[in-house]
C-alpha positions in Angstrom: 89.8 95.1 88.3 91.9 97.3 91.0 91.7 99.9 87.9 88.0 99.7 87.0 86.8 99.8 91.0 89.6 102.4 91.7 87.8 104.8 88.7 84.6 104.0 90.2 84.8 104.9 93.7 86.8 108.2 92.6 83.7 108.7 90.0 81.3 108.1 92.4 82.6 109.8 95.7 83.5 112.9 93.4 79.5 113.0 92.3 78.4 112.4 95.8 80.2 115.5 97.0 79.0 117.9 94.2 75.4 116.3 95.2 75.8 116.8 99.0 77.4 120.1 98.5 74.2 121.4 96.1 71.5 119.8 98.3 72.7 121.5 101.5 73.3 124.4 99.8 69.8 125.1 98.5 68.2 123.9 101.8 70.6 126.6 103.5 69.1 129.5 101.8 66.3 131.0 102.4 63.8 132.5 99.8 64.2 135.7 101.2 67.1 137.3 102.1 68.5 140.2 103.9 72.3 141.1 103.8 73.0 139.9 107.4 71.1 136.6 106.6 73.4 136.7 103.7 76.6 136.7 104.7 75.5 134.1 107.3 74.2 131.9 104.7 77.8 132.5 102.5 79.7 131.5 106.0 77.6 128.6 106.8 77.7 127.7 102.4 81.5 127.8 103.1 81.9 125.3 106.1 79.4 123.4 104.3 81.9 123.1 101.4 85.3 122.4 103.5 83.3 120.0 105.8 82.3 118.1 102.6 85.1 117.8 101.1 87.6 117.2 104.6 85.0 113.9 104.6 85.3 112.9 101.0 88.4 112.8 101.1 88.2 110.7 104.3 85.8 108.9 102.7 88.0 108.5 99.3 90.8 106.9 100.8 89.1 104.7 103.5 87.6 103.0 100.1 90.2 103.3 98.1 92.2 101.1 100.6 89.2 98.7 100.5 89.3 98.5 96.8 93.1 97.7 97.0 92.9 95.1 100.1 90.0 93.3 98.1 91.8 93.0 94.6 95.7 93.2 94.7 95.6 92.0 98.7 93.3 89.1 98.1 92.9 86.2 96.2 94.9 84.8 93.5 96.9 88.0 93.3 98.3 87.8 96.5 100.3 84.9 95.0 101.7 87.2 92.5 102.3 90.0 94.7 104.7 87.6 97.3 106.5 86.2 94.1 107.1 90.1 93.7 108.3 91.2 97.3 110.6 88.1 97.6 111.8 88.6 94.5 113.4 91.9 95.6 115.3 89.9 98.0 116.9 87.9 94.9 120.7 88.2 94.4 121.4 85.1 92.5 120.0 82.9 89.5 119.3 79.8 92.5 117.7 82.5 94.8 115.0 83.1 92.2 114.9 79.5 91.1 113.7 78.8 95.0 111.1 81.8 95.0 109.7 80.1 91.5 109.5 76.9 93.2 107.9 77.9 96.7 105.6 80.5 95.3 104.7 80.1 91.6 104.7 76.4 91.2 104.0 75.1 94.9 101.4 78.1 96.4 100.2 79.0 92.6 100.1 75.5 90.7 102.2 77.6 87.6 104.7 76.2 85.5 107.7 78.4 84.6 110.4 78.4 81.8 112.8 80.7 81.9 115.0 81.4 79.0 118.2 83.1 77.9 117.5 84.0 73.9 120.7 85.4 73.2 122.3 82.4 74.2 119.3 80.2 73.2 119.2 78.1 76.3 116.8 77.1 79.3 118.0 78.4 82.7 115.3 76.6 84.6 112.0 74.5 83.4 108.8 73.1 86.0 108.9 69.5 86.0 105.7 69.2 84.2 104.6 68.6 81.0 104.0 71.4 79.9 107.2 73.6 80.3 109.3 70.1 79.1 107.0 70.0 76.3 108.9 69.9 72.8 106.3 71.4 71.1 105.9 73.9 73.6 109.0 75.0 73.3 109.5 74.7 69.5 106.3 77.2 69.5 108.2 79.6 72.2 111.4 79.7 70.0 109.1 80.3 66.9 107.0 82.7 68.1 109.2 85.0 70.8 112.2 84.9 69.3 115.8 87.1 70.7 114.7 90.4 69.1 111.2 90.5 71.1 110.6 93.6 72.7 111.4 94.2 76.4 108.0 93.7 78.1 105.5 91.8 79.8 102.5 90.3 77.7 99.8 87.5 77.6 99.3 84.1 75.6 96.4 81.9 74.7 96.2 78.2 74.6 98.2 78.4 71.6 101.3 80.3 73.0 100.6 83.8 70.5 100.4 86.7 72.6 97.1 88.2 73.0 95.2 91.4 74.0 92.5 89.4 75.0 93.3 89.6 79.0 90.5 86.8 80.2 91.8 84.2 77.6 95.0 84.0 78.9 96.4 80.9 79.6 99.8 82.3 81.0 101.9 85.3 80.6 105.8 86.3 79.9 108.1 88.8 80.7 111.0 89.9 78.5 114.0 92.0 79.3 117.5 91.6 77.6 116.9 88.6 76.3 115.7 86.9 79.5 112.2 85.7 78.8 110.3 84.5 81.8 107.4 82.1 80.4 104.6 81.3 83.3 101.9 79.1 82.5 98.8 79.6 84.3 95.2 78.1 83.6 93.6 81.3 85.9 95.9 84.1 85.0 92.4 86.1 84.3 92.1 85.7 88.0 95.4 88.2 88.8 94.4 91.8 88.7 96.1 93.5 85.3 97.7 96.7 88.1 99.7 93.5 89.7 101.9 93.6 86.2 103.4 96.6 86.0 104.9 96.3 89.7 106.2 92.7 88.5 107.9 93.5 85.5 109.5 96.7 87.3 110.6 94.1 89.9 111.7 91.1 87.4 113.5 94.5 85.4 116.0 95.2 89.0 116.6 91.4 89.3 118.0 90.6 86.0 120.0 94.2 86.3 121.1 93.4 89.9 122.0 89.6 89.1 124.4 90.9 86.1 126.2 93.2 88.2 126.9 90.5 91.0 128.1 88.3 88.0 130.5 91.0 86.5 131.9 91.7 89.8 132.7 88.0 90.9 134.0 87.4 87.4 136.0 90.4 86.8 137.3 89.9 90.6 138.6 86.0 89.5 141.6 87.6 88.1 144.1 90.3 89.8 144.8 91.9 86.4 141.6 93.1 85.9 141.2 95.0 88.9 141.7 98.1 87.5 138.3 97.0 85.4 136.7 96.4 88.7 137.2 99.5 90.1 135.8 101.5 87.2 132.7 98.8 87.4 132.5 100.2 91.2 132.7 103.5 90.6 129.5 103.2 88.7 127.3 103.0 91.4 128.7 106.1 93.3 127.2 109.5 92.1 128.3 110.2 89.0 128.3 114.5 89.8 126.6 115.7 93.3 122.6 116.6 91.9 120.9 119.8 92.3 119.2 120.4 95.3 117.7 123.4 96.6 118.8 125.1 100.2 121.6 121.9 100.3 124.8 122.1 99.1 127.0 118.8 98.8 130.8 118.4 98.4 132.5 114.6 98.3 135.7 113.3 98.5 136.5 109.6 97.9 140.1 107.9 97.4 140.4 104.4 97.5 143.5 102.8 99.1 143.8 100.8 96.0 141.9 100.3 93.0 138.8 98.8 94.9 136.9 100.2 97.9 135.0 99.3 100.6 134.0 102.8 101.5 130.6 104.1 99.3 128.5 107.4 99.6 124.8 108.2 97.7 123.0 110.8 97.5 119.0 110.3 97.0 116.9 113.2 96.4 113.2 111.7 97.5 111.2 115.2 96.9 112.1 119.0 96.3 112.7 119.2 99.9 114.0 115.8 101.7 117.1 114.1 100.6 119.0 111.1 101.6 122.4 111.1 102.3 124.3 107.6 103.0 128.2 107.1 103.5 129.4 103.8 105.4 132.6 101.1 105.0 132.5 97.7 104.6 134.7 95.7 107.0 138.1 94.4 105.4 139.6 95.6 102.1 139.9 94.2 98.6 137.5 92.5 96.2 135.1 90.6 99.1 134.2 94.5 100.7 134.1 95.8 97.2 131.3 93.5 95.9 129.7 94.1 99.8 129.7 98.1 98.7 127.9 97.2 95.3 125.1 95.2 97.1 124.5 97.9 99.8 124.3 100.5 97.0 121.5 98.5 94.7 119.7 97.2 97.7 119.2 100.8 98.5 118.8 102.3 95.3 115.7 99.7 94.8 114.3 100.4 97.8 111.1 102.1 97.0 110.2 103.8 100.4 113.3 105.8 101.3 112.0 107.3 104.0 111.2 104.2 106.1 115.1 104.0 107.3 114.6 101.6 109.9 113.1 99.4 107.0 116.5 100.5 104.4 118.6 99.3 106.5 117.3 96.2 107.2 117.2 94.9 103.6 120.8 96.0 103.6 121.3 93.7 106.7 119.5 91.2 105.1 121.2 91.8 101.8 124.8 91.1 103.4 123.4 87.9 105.4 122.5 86.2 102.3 125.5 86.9 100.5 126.7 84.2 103.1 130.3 85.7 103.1 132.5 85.1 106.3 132.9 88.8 108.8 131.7 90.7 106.1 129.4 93.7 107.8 129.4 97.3 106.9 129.1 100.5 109.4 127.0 103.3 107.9 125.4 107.1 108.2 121.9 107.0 106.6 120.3 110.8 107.2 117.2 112.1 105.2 117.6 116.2 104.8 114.3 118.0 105.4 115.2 121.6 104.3 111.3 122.6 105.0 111.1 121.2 108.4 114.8 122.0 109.0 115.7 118.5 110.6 117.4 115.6 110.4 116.6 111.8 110.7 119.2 109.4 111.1 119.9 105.9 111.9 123.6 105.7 113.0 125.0 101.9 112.5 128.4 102.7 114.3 129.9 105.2 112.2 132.1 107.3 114.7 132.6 110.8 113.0 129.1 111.9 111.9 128.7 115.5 113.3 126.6 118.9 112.8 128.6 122.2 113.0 126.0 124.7 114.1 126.6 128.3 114.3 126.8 130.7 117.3 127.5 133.7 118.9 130.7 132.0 120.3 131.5 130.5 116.5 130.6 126.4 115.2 129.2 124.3 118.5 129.8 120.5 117.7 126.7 118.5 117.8 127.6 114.4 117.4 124.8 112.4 115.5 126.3 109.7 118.1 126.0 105.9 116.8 121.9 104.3 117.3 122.4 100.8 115.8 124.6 97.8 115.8 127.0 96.6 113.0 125.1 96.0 109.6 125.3 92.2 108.2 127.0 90.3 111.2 124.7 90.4 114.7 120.9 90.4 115.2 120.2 93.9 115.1 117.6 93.8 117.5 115.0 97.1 117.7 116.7 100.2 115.8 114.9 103.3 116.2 115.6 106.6 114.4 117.0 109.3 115.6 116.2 112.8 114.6 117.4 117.0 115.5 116.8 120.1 114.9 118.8 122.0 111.7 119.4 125.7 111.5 120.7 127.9 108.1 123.8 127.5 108.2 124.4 124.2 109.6 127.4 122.0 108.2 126.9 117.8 108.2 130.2 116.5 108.0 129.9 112.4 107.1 133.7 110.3 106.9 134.5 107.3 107.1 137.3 106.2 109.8 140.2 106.8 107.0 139.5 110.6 108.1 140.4 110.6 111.8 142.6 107.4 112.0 145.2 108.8 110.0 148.4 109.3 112.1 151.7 111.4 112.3 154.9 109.8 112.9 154.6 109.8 116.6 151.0 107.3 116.4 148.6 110.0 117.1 145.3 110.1 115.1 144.3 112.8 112.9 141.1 113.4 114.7 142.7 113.4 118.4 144.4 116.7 117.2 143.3 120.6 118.1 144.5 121.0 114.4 142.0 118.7 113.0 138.6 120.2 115.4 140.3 123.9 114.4 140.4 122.7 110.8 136.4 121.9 110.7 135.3 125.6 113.1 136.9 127.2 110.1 136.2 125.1 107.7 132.5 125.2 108.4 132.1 129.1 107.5 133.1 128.2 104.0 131.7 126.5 101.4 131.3 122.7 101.1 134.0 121.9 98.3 136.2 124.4 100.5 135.7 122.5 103.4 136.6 119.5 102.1 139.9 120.8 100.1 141.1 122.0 103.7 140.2 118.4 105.1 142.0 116.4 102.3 145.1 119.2 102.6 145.4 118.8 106.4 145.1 115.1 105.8 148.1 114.9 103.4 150.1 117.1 105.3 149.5 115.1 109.0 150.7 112.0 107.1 154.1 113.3 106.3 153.0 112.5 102.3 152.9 109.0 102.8 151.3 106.2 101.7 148.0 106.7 103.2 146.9 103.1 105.2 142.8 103.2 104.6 140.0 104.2 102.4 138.9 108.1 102.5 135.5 109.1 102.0 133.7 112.0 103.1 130.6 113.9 102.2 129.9 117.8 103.9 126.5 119.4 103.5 125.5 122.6 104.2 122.0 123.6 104.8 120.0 126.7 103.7 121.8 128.0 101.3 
């Protein structure tokens, strides 16, 4: 339906503009014409044109936004469209066991059996007869069995899949072995575009649910730590991509072999990027399976650029993991190399800076803190912050294992002329430079000791 009306009004308005455009046209010029009347006539033909298509456009997506509020924002598929948006909330099997519940049996009247077919048994079945139904079930195992393609598809009233769309009687999705079976007497009702969004979404879940799982198993046991780590490591950048007029250097050591310090690196188009370093509160395996919720909750996140919105599904994200003064700090900053700026929410990270260069050498510019702590308090209103960029410019992003680490006298790293001298001249070099003379001058203030903290730090350099 969103498809067919969606072709239609881009059919339609698209005729109505060539029309317009040839009926003003003809009435515009005259039968006879001198070559001042004309170029006149050419000038006026032109505005014509631009005017024409400035208001089909207008036109365009005023109904286009019509077309989507009437079929995917209306009606029965606004059932499966909040199924979808709380599912990307979902960390756990009994979190999507209550969004089944309150949305697709209670609000939709669906039953739902959901099945694991390499283990070949029921994670969660409606209490109604049809999803407790042995028959029902014997023609589910017959009929989709544990080498069915990943997908989404549709079944009749006698549970084969079929292309027939408005004699379905239910639908299923399939990824990994996990086969979601919904029953549903008016699934013709639910516009087909809905699908492909929900079986993206159902996709993350069963991805995200596994990782969670593998963490909190693997941490159960100290001797397979070293696992652990390599399982977080995944989710940092595997090598820095590349992106034009921004280079990128990072540096991360983990105290031991887990971390509660992270870093990404998000290209969104050819000219913004988002950059995100922060720390979770605490050390060991609790702020290491923190980190790896923060990274998928942001890696999912389809609108990147909406920060104030990122970082409250992290927020929310850490609240429902319900673990006791668990809360991250964190730098999320989107790169415009075209309109050479920078937007930034701040959660309490103290070391974010811009070097900017001048006559007089690097001037210090703090991207100063504009949010609370992520995960523990009410964050109240967070607004985004945002300044100017200039070639040359140097982001340095660390996380306090930078600047707290002391000498033997107490004094912090960052408290040190050696340390701000370190960064002037580190700032005319090149980003992996930069960071080399960091982590030297780090190892060198500590007396080669034991450090006592994460280090993590990510430099980017802008315009080159």
């Amino acid at each position: 339906m969103y498809k067919t009306r969606k072709r239609i009004v881009l059919v339609g308005m698209n005729i109505f503009s060539i029309l317009f455009f040839v009926g003003i046209t003809l009435f515009l010029l005259p039968e006879k014409t001198t070559a001042s009347h004309s170029t006149v006539s050419f000038v006026v033909t032109v505005m014509v044109f631009l005017i024409a298509i400035f208001w089909g456009n207008r036109m365009r997506m005023i109904l286009m936004n019509k077309v989507r509020k009437d079929t995917l924002e209306s009606g029965e598929t606004v059932i499966i469209n909040e199924f979808i948006d709380k599912l990307r909330f979902c960390y756990s099997l009994d979190d999507f066991y209550l969004v089944i519940g309150d949305v697709l049996e209670k609000k939709g009247d669906c039953s739902v059996l959901f099945v694991d077919r390499y283990k070949n048994y029921i994670l969660y079945n409606s209490p109604n007869r049809t999803s407790t139904s042995d028959s029902v079930r014997t023609k589910l195992d017959q009929n989709f069995t544990d080498s069915w393609q990943d997908g989404f598809y549709f079944f009749d009233h006698h549970i084969g899949v079929t292309s027939k769309y408005k004699k379905a009687r239910g639908f299923f999705m399939c990824f990994e072995g996990q086969h979601l079976y919904v029953f549903c007497r008016y699934t013709k009702l639910f516009d087909v575009a809905v699908y492909d969004r929900l079986f993206e979404e159902y996709k993350r879940f069963i991805s995200r649910t596994r990782t969670i799982s593998t963490l909190s198993e693997i941490s159960a046991t100290t001797k397979e730590w070293e696992q652990l780590a390599v399982t977080q490591q995944s989710f940092l950048p595997q090598k820095i991509p590349n992106i034009n007029k921004l280079k990128i250097a990072t540096y991360y050591r983990p105290l031991v072999n887990v971390s509660g310090d992270y870093f990404s690196i998000l290209p969104i188009d050819a000219s913004k990027t988002l950059l995100m370093l922060g720390d979770v509160s605490g050390k060991g395996l609790p702020a290491a399976l923190i980190m790896g919720l923060v990274m998928n909750t942001v890696k999912i996140i389809e609108d990147k650029e909406d920060l104030v919105s990122v970082i409250r599904a992290i927020d929310k994200a850490i609240k429902g993991m319900h673990l006791q003064d668990k809360y991250t700090v964190l730098f999320l900053g989107i790169v415009d190399t075209e309109k050479m700026r920078i937007r930034y929410i701040n959660a309490s990270m103290s070391d974010p800076i811009i070097l900017s260069p001048s006559p007089d050498g690097y001037r210090i510019k703090p991207l100063t803190s504009n949010a609370s702590l992520v995960g523990i308090l009410d964050m109240g209103d967070v607004t985004v912050a945002e300044k100017r960029l200039f070639r040359g410019d140097t982001i340095l992003m660390a996380t306090d294992g930078v600047s707290e680490v002391m000498d033997d006298d107490g004094v912090e790293l960052g408290d040190t002329d050696i340390y701000k001298k370190t960064l002037m001249a580190g700032a005319a070099k090149s980003p992996q430079e930069m960071v080399n003379d960091i982590v030297d001058l780090i190892m060198k203030y500590n007396g080669d000791k034991k450090l006592h903290d994460d280090v993590t730090m990510m430099i980017a350099k802008v315009g080159y």
